[in-house]
C-alpha positions in Angstrom: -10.2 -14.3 -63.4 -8.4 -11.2 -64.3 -10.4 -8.8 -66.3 -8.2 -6.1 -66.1 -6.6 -7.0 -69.0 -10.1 -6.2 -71.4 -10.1 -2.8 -70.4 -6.0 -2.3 -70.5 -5.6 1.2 -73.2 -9.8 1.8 -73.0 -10.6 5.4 -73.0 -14.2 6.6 -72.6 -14.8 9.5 -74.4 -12.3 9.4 -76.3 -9.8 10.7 -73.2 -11.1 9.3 -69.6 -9.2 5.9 -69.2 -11.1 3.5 -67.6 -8.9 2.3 -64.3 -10.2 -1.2 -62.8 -9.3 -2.5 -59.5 -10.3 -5.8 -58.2 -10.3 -7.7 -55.0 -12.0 -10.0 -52.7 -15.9 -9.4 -51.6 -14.4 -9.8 -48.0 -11.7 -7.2 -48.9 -14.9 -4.7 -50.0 -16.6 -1.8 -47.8 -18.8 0.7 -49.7 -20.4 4.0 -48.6 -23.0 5.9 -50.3 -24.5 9.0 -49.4 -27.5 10.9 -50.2 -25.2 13.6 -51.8 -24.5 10.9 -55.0 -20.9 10.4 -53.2 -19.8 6.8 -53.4 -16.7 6.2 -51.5 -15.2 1.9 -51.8 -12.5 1.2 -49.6 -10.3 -1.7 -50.6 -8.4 -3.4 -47.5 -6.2 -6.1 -48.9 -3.4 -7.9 -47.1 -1.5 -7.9 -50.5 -1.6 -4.2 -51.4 -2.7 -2.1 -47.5 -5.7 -0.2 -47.7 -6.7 2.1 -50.6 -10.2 4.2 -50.7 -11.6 5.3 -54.0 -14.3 7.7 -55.4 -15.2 5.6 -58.1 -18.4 6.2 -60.8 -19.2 2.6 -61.1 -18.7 -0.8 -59.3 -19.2 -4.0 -60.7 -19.4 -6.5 -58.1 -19.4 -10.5 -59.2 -19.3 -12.2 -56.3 -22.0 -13.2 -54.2 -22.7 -12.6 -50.4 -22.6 -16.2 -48.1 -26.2 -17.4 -48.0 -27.4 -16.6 -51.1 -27.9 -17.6 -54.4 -27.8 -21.4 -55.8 -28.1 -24.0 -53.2 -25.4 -26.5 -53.5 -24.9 -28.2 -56.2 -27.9 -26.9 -57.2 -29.2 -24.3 -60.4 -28.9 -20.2 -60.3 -31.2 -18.3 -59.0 -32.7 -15.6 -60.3 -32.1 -13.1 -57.0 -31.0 -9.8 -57.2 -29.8 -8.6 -53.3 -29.5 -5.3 -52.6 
């Protein structure tokens, strides 16, 4: 699902646009640091690798092993 397309012309502040980027879990690598620094590097056979400073990451997708069973309900589980 593309949900670019909800934040296409969306300024925060009134002058920041908000930029979204989306791939593939797989496609993810994230670093923190104890500095705050976030650094999200994007390695996608469609588009090479880019590497971003980003303030916020929304990730909807989760890991292998976790979550509902198959076929059965949510769970309530928050990994981190």
């Amino acid at each position: 699902v593309r949900r670019a397309k909800l934040f296409k012309g969306r300024k925060l502040h009134g002058d920041v646009e908000v930029r979204v980027e989306q791939a593939q879990f797989s496609e993810l690598s994230l670093v923190a640091s104890t500095t705050g620094a976030l650094t999200v590097t994007i390695d996608s056979p469609r588009g090479g690798t880019r590497r971003l400073r980003p303030d916020f990451v929304l990730v909807r997708e989760e890991p292998a092993g976790f979550g509902a069973p198959e076929g059965g309900p949510a769970r309530p589980l928050l990994v981190g």
